[in-house]
C-alpha positions in Angstrom: 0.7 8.7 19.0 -1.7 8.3 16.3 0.0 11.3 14.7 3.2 9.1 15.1 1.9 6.4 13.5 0.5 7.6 10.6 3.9 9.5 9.5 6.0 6.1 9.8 3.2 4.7 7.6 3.7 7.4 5.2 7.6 7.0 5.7 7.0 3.2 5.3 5.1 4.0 2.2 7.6 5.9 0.6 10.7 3.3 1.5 8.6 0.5 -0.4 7.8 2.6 -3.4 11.8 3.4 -3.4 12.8 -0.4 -3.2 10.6 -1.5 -5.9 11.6 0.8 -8.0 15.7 0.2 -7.2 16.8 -2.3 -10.2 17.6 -5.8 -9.4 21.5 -7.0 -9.5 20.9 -8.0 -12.9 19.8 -5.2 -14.5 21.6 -3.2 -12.7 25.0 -5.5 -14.5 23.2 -5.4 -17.5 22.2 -1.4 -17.5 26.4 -1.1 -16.8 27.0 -3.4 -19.6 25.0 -1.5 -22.1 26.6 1.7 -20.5 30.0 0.3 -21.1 29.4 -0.9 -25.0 27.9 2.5 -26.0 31.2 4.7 -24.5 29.8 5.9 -21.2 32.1 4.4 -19.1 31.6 6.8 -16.2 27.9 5.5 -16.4 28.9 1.9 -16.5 31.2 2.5 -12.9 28.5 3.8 -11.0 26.1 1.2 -12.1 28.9 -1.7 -11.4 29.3 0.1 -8.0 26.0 -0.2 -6.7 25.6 -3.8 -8.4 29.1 -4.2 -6.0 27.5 -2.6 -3.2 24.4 -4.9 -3.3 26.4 -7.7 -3.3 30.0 -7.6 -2.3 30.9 -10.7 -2.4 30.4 -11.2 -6.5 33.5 -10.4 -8.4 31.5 -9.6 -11.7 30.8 -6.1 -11.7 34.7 -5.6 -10.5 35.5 -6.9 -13.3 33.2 -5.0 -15.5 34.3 -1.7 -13.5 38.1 -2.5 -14.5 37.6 -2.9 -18.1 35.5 1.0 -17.5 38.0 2.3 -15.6 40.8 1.2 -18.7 38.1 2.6 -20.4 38.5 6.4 -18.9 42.2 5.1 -19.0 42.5 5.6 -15.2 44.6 2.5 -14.7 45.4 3.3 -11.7 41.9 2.2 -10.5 41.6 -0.6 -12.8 44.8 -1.9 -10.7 43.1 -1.6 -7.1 39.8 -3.0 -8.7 41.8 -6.1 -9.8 43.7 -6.3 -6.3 40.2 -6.1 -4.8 39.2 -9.1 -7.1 41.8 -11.0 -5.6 41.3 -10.1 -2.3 38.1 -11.8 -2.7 39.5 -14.9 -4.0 42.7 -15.2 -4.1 42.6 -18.0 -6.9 41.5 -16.2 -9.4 44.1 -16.4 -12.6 42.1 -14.1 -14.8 42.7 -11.3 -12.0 46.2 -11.7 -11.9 46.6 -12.0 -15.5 44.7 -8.3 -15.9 46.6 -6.9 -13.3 50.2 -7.8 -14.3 49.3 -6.6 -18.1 48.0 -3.1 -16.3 51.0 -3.2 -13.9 52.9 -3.6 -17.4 51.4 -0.4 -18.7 52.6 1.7 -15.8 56.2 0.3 -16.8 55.8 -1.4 -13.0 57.7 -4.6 -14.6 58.5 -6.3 -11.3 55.2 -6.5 -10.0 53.7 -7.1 -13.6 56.0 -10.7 -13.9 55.1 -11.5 -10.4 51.5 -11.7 -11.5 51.7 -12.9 -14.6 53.7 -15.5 -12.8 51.3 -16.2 -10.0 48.4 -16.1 -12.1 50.3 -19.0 -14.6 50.7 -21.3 -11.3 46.8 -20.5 -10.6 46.2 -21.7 -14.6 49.1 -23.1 -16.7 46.4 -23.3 -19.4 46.0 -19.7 -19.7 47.7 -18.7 -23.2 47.6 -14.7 -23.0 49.4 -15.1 -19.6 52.2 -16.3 -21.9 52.4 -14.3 -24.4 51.7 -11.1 -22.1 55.5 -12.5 -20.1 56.9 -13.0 -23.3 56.5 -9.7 -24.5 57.7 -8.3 -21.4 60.6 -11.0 -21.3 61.9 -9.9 -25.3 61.9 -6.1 -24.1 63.9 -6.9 -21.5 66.5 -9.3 -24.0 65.2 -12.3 -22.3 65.3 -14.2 -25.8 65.2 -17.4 -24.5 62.5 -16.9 -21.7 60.6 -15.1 -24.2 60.9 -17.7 -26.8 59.6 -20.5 -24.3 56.8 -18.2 -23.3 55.4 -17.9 -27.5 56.2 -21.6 -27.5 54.0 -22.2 -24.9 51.0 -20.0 -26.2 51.2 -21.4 -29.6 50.7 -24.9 -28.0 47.3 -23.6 -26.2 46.4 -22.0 -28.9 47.3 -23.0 -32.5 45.9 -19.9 -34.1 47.8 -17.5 -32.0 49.2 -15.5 -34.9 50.9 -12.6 -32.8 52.5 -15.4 -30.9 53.9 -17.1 -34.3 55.6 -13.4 -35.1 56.7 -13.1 -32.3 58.5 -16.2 -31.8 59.4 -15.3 -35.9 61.5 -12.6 -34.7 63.0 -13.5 -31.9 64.1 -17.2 -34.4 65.2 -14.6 -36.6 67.7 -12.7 -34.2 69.2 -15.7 -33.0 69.7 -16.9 -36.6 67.2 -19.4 -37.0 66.0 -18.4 -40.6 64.1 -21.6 -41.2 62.1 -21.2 -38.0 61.2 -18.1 -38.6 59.8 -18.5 -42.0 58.2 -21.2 -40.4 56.5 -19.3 -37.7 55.8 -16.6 -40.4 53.8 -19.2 -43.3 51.7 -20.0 -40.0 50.9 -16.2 -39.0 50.0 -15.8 -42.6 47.9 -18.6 -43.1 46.1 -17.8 -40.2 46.3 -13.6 -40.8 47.5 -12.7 -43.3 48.9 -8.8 -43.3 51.3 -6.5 -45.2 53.8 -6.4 -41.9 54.2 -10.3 -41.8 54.4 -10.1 -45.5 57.1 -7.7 -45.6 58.8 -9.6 -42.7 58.9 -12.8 -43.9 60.4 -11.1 -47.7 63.0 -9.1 -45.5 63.7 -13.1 -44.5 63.9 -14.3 -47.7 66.1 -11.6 -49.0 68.3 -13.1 -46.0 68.4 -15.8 -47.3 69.4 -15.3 -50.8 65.6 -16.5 -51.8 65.1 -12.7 -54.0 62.1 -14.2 -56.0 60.2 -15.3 -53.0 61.1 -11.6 -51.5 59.7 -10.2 -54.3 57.0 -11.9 -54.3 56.6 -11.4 -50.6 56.8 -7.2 -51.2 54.5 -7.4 -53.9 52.1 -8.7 -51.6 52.3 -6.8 -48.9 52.2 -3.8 -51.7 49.2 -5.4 -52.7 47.6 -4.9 -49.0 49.1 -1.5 -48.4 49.9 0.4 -51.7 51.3 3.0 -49.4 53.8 1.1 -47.6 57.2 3.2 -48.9 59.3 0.4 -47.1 58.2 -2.3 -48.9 58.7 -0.5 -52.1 62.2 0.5 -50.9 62.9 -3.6 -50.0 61.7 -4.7 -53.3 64.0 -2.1 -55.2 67.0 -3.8 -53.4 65.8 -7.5 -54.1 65.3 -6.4 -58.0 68.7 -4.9 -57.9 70.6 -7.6 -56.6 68.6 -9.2 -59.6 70.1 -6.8 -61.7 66.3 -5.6 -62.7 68.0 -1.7 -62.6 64.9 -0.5 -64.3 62.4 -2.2 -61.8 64.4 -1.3 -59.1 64.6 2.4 -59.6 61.0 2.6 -60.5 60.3 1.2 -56.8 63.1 3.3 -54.9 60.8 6.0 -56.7 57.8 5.1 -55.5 59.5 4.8 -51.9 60.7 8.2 -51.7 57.4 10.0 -52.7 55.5 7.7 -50.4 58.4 8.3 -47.7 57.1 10.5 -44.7 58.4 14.4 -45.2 61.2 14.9 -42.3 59.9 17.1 -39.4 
């Protein structure tokens, strides 16, 4: 008996040592954390999975185990983490938000509007949620859902510049040259880029405006002095100018710059 004793107070012993040295929940989310920010995503699941495990009924190191698991890109995962988010409270937008825009990835477009729908009832304040379905709306020639849905971002969030090109393009399609410019001067002011630059001068172009288009392609030139289809834009707007010099100096410039055909 005494034998007995004294191995379960070795045993005893042992289980202490084991328990003071197990991190707390804390560290153990912070130690994942660290894991995830330095590229060792395989690291940061197992550490969010025991965090998980000593508390199940904290939804922070599921999230953090999703944005790992997009990490390894094994979405597939990231999708049941997110459904076992949800399953643990059912009211939480941010989970239906990240789970439609994964379901989106997989091309699974049903399911990804019907959370991107649910999660906007959950949170009609939630901007990405908008712009996500809008994107998925405009692929699918929605125009005019799609249009609300940029509307709607840009209202949450003024500075929403790929919302504002968005919306720019989708104005532009249906016509709407004014809005579009519109929605283009904002993107710009707030980012400005050789794309949106080269957009807005296609625009302009459009719209008979060929020294603003010039302008525009010089710019975006400016950014990217290796964009051949700005140079090739800006040889057009100088030829309808009659600048026949100018405009075969860019066309130049377009075709050396141009991509060799595979």
């Amino acid at each position: 008996m005494k034998q007995l004793a004294l191995a379960w107070c070795f045993l005893s012993s042992i289980l202490s040592i084991t328990a003071s040295t197990q991190p707390s929940y804390d560290a153990l989310c912070d130690q994942a954390s660290a894991d995830y920010d330095s590229g060792n995503f395989e690291g940061a699941i197992d550490k969010y999975s025991t965090a998980f495990k000593m508390n199940p009924q904290a939804t922070g190191p599921l999230f953090g185990r999703v944005f790992a698991r997009i990490g390894k890109n094994d979405i597939k995962g990231a999708i049941e983490d997110c459904t076992q988010i949800i399953n643990l409270d059912p009211h939480n937008a941010n989970a239906f938000e990240m789970r439609g825009k994964l379901k989106n990835d997989l091309n699974d477009i049903a399911g990804a509007l019907a959370d991107l729908n649910h999660g906007i009832e959950l949170d009609a304040k939630n901007g990405d949620a908008y712009f996500l379905r809008g994107k998925i709306r405009e692929g699918y020639n929605d125009l005019s859902g799609a249009l609300s849905d940029y509307t709607e971002a840009i209202e949450l969030d003024p500075k929403n510049a790929p919302a504002f090109y968005f919306r720019a393009m989708i104005r532009g399609k249906s016509g709407d040259i004014k809005g579009a410019l519109s929605d283009l001067d904002k993107e710009i002011e707030i980012t400005p880029s050789d794309q949106a630059y080269y957009v807005r001068g296609a625009m302009k172009q459009s719209a008979g405006d060929l020294d603003g288009a010039i302008a525009d392609f010089t710019k975006a030139i400016e950014l990217n002095p290796k964009f051949a289809d700005a140079y090739s834009a800006r040889s057009s707007s100088k030829r309808l100018k009659k600048d026949y010099a100018g405009a075969r100096s860019d066309q130049d410039m377009a075709e050396k710059l141009a991509p060799e055909p595979k």
